[in-house]
ZADO-915249 format. One record per residue (C-alpha): x, y, z; residue number from 1. Coordinates in pm, whole numbers, m for minus. Layout:
! ZADO-915249
<rec u="X" v="Y" w="Z" nr="NUM"/>
...
This chain:
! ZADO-915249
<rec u="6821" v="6124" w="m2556" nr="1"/>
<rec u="6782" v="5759" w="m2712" nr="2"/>
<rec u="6909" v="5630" w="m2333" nr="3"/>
<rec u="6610" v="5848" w="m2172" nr="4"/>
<rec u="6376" v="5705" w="m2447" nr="5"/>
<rec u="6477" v="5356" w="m2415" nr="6"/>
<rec u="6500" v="5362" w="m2021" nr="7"/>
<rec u="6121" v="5511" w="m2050" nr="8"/>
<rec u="6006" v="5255" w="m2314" nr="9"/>
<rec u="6165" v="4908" w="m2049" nr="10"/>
<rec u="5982" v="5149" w="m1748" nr="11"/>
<rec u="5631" v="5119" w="m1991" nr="12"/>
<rec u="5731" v="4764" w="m2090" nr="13"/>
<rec u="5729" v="4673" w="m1706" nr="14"/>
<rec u="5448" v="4893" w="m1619" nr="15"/>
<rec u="5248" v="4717" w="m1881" nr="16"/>
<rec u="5338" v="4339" w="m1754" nr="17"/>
<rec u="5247" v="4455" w="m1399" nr="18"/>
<rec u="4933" v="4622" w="m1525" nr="19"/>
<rec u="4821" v="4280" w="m1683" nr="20"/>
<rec u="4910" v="4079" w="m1411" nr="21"/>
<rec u="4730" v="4287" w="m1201" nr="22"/>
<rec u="4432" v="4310" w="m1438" nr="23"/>
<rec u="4373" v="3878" w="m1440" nr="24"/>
<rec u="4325" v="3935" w="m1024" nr="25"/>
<rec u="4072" v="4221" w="m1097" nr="26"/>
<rec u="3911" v="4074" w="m1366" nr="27"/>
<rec u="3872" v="3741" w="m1147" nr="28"/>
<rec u="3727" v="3975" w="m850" nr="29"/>
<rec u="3481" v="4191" w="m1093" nr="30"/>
<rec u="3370" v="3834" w="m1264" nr="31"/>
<rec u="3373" v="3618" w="m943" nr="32"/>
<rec u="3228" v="3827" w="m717" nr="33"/>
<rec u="3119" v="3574" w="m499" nr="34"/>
<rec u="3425" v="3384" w="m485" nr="35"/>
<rec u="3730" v="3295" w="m259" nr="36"/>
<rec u="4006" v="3380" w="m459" nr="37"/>
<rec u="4375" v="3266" w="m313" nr="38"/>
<rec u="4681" v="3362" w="m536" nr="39"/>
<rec u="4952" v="3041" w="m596" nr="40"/>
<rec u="5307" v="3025" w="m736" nr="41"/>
<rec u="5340" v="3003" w="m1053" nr="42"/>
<rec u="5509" v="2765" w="m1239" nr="43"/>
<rec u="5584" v="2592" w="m1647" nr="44"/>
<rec u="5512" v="2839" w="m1831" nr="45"/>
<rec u="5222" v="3041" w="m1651" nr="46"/>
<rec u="5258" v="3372" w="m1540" nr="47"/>
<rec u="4976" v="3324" w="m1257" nr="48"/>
<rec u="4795" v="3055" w="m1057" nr="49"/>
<rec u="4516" v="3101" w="m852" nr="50"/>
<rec u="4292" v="2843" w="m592" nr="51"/>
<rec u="3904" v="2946" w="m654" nr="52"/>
<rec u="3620" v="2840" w="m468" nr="53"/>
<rec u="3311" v="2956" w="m641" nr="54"/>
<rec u="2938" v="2882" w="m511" nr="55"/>
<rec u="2783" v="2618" w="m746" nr="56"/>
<rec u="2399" v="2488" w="m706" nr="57"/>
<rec u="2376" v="2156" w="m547" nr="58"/>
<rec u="2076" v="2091" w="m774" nr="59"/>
<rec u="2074" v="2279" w="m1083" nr="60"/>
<rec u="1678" v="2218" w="m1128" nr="61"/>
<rec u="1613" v="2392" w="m806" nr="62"/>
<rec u="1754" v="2652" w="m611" nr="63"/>
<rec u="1618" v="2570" w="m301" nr="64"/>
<rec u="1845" v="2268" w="m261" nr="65"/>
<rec u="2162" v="2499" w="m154" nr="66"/>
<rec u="2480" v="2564" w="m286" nr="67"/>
<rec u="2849" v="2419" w="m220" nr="68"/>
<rec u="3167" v="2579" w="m275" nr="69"/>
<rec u="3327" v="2391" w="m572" nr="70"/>
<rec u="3745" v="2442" w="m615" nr="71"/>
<rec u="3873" v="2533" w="m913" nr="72"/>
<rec u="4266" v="2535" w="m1003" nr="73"/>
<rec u="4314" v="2870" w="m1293" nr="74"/>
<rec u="4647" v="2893" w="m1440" nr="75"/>
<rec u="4642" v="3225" w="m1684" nr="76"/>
<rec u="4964" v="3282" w="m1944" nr="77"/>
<rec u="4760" v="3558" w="m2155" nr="78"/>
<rec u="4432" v="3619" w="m2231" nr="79"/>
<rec u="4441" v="3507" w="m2597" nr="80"/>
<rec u="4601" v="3175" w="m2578" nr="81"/>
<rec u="4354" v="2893" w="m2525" nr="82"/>
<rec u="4191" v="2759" w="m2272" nr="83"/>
<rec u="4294" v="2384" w="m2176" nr="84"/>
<rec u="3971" v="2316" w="m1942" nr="85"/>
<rec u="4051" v="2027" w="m1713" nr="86"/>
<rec u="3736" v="1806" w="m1581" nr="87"/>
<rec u="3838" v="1633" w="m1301" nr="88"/>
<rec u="3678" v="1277" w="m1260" nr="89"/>
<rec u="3784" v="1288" w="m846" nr="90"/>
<rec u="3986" v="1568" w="m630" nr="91"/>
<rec u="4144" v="1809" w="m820" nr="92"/>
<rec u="4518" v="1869" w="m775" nr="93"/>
<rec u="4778" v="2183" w="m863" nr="94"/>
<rec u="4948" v="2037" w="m1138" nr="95"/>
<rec u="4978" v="2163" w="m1526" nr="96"/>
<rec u="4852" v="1924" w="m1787" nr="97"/>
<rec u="5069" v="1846" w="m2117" nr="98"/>
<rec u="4819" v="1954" w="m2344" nr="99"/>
<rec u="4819" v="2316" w="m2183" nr="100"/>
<rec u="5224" v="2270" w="m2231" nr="101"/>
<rec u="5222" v="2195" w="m2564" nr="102"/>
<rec u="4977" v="2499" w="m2678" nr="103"/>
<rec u="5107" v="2770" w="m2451" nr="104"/>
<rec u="4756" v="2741" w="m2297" nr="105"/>
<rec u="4544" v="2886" w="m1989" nr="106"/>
<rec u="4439" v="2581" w="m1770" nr="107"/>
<rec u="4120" v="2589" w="m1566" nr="108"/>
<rec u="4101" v="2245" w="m1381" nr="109"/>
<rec u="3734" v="2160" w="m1198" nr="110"/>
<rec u="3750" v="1946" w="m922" nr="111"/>
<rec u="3457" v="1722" w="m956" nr="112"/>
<rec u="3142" v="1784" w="m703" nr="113"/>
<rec u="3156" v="1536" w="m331" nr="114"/>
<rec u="3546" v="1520" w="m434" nr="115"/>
<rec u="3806" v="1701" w="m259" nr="116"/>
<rec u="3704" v="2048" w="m93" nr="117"/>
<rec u="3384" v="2064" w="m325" nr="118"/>
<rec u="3148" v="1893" w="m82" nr="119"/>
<rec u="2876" v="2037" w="92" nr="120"/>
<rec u="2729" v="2002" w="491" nr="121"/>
<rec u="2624" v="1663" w="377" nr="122"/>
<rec u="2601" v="1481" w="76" nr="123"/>
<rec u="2270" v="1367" w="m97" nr="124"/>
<rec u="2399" v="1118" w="m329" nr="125"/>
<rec u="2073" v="1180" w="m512" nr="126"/>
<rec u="2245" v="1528" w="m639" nr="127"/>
<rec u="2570" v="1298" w="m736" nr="128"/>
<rec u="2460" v="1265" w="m1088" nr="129"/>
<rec u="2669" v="1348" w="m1470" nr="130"/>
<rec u="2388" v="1581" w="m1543" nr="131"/>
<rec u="2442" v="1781" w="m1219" nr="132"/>
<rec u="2795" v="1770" w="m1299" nr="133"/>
<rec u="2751" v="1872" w="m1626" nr="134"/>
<rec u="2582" v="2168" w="m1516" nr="135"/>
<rec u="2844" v="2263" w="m1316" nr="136"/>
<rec u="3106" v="2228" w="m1623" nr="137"/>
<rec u="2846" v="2453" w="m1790" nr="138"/>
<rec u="2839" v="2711" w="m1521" nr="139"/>
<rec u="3209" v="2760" w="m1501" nr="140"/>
<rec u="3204" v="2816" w="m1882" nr="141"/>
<rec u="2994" v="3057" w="m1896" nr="142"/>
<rec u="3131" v="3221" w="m1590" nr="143"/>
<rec u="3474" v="3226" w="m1770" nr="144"/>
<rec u="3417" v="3307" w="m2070" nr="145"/>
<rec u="3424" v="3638" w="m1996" nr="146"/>
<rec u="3731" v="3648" w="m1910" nr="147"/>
<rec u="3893" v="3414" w="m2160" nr="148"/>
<rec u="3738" v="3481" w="m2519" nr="149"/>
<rec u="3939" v="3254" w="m2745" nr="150"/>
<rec u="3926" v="2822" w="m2813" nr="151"/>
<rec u="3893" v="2588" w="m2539" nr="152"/>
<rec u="3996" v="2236" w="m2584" nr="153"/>
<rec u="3792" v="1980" w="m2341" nr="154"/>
<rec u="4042" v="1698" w="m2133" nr="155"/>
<rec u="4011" v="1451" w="m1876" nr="156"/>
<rec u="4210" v="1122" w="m1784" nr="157"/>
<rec u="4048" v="790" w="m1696" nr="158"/>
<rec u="3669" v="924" w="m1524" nr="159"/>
<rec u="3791" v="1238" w="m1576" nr="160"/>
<rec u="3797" v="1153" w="m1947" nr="161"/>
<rec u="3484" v="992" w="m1944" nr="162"/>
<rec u="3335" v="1342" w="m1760" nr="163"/>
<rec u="3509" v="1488" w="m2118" nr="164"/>
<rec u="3298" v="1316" w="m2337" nr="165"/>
<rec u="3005" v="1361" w="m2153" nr="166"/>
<rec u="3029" v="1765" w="m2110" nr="167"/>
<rec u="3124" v="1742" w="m2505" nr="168"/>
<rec u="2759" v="1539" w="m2576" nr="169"/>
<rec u="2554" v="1800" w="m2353" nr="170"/>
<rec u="2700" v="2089" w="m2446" nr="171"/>
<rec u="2924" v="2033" w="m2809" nr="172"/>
<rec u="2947" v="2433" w="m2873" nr="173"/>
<rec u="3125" v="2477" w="m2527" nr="174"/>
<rec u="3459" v="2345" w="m2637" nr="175"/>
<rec u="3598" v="2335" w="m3004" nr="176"/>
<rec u="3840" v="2013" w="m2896" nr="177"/>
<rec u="3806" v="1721" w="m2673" nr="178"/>
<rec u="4072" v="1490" w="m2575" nr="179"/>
<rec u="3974" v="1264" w="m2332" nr="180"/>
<rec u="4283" v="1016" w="m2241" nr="181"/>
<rec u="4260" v="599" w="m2114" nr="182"/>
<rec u="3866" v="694" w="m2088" nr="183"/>
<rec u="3654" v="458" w="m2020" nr="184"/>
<rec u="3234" v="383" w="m2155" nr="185"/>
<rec u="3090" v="104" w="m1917" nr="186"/>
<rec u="2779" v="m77" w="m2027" nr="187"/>
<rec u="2702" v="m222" w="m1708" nr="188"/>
<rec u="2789" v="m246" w="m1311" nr="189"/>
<rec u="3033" v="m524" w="m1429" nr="190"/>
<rec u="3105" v="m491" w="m1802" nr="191"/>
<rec u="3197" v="m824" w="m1906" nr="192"/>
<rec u="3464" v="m699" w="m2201" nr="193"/>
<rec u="3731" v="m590" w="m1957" nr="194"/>
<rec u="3738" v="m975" w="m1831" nr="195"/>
<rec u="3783" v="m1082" w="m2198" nr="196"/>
<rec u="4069" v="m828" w="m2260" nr="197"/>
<rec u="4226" v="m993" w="m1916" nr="198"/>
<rec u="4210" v="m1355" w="m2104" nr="199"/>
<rec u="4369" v="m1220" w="m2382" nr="200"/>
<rec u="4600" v="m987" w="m2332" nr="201"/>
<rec u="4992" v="m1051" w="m2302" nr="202"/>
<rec u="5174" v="m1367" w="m2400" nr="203"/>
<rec u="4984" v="m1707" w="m2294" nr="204"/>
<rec u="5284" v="m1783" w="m2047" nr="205"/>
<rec u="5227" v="m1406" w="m1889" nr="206"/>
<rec u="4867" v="m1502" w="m1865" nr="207"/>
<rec u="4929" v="m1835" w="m1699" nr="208"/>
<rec u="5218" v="m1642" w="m1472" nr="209"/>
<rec u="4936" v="m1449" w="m1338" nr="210"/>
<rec u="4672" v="m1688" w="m1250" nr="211"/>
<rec u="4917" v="m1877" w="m1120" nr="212"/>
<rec u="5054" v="m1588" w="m835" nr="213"/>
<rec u="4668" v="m1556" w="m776" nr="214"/>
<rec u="4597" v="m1920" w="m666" nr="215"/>
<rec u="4962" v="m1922" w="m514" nr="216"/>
<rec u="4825" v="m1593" w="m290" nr="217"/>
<rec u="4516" v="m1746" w="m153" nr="218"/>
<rec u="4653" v="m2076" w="m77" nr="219"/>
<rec u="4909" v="m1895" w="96" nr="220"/>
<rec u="4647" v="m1722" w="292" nr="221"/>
<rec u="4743" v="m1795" w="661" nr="222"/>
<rec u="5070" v="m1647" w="646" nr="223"/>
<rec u="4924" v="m1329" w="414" nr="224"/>
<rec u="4674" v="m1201" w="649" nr="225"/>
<rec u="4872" v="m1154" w="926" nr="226"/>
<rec u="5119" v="m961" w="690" nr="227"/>
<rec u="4815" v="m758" w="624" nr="228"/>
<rec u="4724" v="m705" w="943" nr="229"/>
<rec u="5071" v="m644" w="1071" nr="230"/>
<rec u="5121" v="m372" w="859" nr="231"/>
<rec u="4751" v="m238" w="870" nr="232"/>
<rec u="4882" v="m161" w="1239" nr="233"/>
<rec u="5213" v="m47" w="1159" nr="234"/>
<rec u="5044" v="260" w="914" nr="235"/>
<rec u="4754" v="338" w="1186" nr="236"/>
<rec u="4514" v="234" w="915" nr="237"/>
<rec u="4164" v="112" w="998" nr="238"/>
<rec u="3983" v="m147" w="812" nr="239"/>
<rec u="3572" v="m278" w="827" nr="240"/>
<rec u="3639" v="m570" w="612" nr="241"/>
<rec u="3822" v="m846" w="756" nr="242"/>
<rec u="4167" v="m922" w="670" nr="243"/>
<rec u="4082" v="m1262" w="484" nr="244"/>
<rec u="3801" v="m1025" w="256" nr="245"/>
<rec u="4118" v="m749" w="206" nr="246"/>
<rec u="4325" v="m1047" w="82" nr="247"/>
<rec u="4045" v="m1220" w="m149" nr="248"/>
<rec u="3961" v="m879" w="m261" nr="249"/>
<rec u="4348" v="m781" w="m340" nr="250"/>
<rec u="4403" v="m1106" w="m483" nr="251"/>
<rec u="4066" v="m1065" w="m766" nr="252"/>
<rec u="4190" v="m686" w="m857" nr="253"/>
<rec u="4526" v="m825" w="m895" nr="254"/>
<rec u="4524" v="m919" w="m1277" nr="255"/>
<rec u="4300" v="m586" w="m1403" nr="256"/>
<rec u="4578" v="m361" w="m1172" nr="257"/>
<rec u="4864" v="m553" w="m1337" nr="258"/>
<rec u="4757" v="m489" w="m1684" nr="259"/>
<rec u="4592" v="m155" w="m1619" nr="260"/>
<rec u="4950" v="m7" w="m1485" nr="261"/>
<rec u="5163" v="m173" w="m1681" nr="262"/>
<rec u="5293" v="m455" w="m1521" nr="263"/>
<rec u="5623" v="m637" w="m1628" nr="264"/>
<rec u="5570" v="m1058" w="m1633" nr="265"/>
<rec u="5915" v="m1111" w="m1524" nr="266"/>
<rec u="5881" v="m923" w="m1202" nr="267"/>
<rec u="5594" v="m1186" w="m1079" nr="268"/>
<rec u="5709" v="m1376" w="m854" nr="269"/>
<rec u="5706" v="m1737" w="m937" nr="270"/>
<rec u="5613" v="m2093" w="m732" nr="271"/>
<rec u="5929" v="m2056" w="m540" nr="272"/>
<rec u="5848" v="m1720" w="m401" nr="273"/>
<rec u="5862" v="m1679" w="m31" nr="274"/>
<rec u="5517" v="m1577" w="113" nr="275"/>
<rec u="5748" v="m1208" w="171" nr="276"/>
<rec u="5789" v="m1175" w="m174" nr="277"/>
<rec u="5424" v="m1247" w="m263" nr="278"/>
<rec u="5281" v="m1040" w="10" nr="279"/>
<rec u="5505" v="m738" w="m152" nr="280"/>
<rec u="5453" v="m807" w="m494" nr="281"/>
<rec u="5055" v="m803" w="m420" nr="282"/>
<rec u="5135" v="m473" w="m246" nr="283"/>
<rec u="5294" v="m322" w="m508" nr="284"/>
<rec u="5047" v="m396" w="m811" nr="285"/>
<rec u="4702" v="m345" w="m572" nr="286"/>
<rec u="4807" v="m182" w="m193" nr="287"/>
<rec u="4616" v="m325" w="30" nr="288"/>
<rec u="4537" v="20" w="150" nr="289"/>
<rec u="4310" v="55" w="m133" nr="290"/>
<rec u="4087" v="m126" w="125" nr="291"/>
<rec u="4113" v="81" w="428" nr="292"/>
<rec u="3836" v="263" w="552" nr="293"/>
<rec u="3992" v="599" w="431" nr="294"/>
<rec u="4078" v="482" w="81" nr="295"/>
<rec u="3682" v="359" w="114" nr="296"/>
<rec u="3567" v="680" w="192" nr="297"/>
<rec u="3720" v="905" w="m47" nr="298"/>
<rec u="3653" v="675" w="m361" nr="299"/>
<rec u="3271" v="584" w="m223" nr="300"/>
<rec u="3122" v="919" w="m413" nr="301"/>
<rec u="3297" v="733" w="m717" nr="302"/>
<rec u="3150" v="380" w="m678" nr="303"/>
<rec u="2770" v="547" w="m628" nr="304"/>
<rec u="2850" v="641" w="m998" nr="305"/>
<rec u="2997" v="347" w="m1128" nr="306"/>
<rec u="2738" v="208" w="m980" nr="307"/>
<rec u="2426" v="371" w="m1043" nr="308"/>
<rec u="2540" v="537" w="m1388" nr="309"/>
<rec u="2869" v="497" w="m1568" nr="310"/>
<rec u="2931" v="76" w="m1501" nr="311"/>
<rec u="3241" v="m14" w="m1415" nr="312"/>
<rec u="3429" v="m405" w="m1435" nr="313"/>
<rec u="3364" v="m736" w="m1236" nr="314"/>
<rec u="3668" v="m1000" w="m1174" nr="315"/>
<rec u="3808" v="m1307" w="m1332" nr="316"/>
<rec u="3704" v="m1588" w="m1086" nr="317"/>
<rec u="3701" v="m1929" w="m1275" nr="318"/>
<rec u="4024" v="m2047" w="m1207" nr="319"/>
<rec u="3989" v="m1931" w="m806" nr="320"/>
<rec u="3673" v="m2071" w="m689" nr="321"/>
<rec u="3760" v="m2369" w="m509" nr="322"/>
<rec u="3984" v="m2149" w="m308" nr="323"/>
<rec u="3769" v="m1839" w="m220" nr="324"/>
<rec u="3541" v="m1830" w="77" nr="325"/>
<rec u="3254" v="m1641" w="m117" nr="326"/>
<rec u="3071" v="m1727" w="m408" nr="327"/>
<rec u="2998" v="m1377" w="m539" nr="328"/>
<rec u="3270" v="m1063" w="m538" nr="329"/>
<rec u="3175" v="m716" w="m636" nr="330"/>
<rec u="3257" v="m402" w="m626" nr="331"/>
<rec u="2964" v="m304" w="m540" nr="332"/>
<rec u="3062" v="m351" w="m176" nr="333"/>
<rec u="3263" v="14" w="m205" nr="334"/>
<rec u="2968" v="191" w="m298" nr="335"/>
<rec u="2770" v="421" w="8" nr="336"/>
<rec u="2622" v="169" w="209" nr="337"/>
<rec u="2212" v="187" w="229" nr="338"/>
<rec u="2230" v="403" w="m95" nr="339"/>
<rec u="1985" v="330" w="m435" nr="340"/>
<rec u="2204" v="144" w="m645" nr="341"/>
<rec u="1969" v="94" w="m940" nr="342"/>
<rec u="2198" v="81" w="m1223" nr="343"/>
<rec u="2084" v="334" w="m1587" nr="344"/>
<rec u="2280" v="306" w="m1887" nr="345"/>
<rec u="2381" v="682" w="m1883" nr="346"/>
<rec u="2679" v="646" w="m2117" nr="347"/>
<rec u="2444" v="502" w="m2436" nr="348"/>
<rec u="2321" v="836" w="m2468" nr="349"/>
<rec u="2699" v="930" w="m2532" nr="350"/>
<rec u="2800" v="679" w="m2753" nr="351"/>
<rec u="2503" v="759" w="m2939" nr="352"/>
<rec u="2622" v="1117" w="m3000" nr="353"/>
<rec u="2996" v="1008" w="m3058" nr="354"/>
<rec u="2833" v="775" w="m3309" nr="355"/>
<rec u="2609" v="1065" w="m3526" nr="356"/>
<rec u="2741" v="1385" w="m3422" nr="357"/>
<rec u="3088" v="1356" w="m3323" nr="358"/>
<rec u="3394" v="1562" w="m3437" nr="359"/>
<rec u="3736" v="1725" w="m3328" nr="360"/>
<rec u="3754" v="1440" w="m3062" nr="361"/>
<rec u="4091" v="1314" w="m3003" nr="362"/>
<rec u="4074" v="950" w="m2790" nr="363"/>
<rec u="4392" v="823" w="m2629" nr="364"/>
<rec u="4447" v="460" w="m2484" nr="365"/>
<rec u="4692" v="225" w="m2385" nr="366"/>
<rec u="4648" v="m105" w="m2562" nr="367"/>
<rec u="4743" v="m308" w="m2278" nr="368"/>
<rec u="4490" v="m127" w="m2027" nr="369"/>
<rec u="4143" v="m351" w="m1952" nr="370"/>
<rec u="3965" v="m6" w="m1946" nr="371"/>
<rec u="4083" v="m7" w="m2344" nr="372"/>
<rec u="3823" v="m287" w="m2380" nr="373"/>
<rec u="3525" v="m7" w="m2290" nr="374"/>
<rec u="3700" v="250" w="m2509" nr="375"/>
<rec u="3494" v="437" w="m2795" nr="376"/>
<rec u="3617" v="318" w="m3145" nr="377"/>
<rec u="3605" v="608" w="m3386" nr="378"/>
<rec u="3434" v="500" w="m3777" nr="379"/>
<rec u="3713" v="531" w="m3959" nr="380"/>
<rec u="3559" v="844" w="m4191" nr="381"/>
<rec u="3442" v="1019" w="m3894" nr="382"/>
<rec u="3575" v="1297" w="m3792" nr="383"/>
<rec u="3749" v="1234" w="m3481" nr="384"/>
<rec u="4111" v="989" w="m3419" nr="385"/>
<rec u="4182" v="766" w="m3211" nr="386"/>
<rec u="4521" v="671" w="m3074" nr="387"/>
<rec u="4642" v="334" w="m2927" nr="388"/>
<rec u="4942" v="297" w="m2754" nr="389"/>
<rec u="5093" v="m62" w="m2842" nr="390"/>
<rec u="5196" v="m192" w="m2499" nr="391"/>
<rec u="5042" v="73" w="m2282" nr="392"/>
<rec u="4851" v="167" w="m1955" nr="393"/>
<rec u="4648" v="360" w="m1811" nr="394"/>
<rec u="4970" v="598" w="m1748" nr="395"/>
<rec u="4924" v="634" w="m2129" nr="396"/>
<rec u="4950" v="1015" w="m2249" nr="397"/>
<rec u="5070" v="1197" w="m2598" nr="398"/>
<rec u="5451" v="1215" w="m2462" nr="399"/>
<rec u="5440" v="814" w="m2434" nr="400"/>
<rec u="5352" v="786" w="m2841" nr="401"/>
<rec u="5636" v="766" w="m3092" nr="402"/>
<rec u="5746" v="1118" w="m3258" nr="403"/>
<rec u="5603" v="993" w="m3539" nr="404"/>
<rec u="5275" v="924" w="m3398" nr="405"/>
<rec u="5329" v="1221" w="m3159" nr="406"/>
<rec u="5337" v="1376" w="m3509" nr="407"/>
<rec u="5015" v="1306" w="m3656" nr="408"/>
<rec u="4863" v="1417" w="m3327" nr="409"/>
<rec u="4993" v="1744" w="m3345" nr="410"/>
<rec u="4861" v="1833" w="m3668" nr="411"/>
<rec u="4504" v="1666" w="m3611" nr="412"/>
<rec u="4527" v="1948" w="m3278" nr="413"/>
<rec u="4688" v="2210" w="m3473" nr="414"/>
<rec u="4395" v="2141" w="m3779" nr="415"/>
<rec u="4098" v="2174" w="m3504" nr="416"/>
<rec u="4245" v="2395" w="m3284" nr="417"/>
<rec u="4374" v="2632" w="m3544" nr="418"/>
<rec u="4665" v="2748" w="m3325" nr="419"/>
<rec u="5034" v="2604" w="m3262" nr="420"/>
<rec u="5103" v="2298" w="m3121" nr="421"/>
<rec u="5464" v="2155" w="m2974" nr="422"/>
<rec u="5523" v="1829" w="m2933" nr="423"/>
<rec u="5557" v="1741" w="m2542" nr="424"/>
């Protein structure tokens, strides 16, 4: 008798998992009706994964305008852990976040609108705004909150952080937590404090190191571009700006890339470097690809924004002028071409909220990263924390800190979240 109770209560055990697992893909159906629903493999610690394209308004203010399928990435464990909601700054990817890891947590990741799949028949960049992409933040919310009842916690990494503490300004009641990691507030197309954290950052021999590979580049330059050009062949890759422009262009980026990935001094090469190793080491730290017409047309919905509303950094030029062929280099020039650049300082509105209403806002940097320089500086009896990494990038996440300072983090989350938190 106990054998024919206990086989019956594993037989109602299984029934039941099946029966939830099978109620997420209803539930999804019966709340998404208008949705393309595709069922991935699960992996960590989720039990299912799905790839949703849902219809989203490509102007929130009128109807009229259309709608675009917009991809989302849901990862579901059980319908009363969190939610970990993911805001994309560019394409959204299949991939679990650590913050989801270290609660146990759902994960809904929103690829951002003219990234990725979520593009419609043709882009108005008029439409490619924060507010519009607010709104579709908002949307998804309320869509899924039907489904999943309990905390959300807001994240984001680098624009996608930024898009974090925007959505947590509009709309503060829509997630209790926001953690927005290496995220950056411009105040301007070329925010001069990112050049001032490049003059100042590292050892004064790194600094000189640096300038030094840059000047040794360019006066290197006829036995770079072909380099450039050799391998721009040898990877199919098609570029509008010239060679010399790709090389002047790499050269610029080169110190903000160094810092902003965490470059080691000792690996640049020095004066006695063969134009080989100078033409890798550029490589490495910038890829010239990052200039190639397909590299330009992926990040150009990006550079509209930087653009027109959330700034973004100029270059370091005073010790290369006498051996660049233009006077003037921005980054403007990866923006849409023929597009309204007129630049608004979206982001004060943000930093005016952080400033008088913020709370349960975790910010996480690397100290070595130029974006750092346009990071949001908590008062210190507000009620949000900020953690610097001493040393870091932009790769800088929670699992980089010390377990001591991975520590403190945990119980700030575990305080606003009100749930368990593991370190990563």
């Amino acid at each position: 008798m106990k054998k024919l109770l206990f086989s019956l209560l594993l037989i109602s055990v299984a029934l039941l998992a099946h029966g939830q697992k099978e109620s997420i893909a209803s539930l999804l159906e019966e709340k998404l009706p208008n949705a393309q629903i595709k069922r991935l493999q699960a992996k960590d610690h989720f039990a299912e994964a799905y790839e949703i394209m849902i219809p989203q308004q490509i102007d929130h203010n009128d109807p009229k305008a259309g709608i675009f399928m917009q991809r989302l990435f849901l990862y579901h464990t059980n319908r009363k852990a969190p939610m970990v909601y993911v805001t994309e700054g560019y394409a959204a990817r299949d991939r679990t976040y650590e913050l989801a890891r270290m609660m146990k947590a759902n994960q809904l990741t929103v690829e951002y609108r003219f990234f990725g799949q979520s593009v419609p028949d043709s882009i108005q960049w008029a439409y490619l705004t924060n507010d519009q992409a607010i709104e579709d933040l908002h949307h998804i919310r309320k869509l899924f909150k039907k489904i999943y009842r309990k905390k959300w916690l807001a994240t984001g990494i680098s624009k996608g952080g930024t898009t974090t503490l925007i959505y947590k300004s509009k709309y503060p009641k829509d997630v209790r937590v926001a953690v927005p990691y290496v995220a950056p507030l411009a105040i301007g197309q070329e925010d001069e404090r990112t050049n001032v954290h490049i003059k100042n950052t590292g050892s004064v021999s790194c600094r000189e190191k640096l300038f030094a590979f840059q000047r040794m580049a360019l006066e290197r330059k006829a036995e770079l571009i072909p380099m450039i050009e050799g391998l721009a062949k040898a990877n199919k890759e098609t570029y509008s700006l010239d060679f010399e422009s790709v090389l002047e262009y790499a050269v610029l980026e080169f110190t903000f890339s160094f810092w902003q990935w965490g470059g080691k001094c000792e690996e640049v090469p020095g004066k006695e470097a063969t134009a080989e190793a100078i033409f890798n080491y550029l490589n490495k730290v910038v890829s010239y690809n990052f200039y190639s017409d397909a590299t330009y047309d992926y990040y150009k919905p990006a550079f509209y924004q930087f653009m027109t509303e959330l700034g973004y950094y100029g270059f370091v030029t005073e010790h290369l002028e006498d051996l660049l062929t233009k006077k003037h280099y921005s980054n403007r020039r990866f923006a849409p071409l023929n597009a309204d650049l007129a630049y608004e300082p979206y982001l004060k509105n943000v930093v005016d909220y952080l400033d008088k209403k913020g709370k349960c806002i975790l910010f996480i940097y690397g100290a070595n990263d130029p974006w750092t320089a346009c990071g949001y500086q908590p008062k210190a009896d507000s009620k949000m924390m900020r953690m610097d990494l001493e040393g870091g990038s932009h790769f800088t996440r929670i699992g980089s800190f010390s377990k001591e300072e991975q520590g403190k983090i945990r119980l700030q989350l575990e305080k606003w979240m009100k749930t368990q938190v593991k370190l990563p």
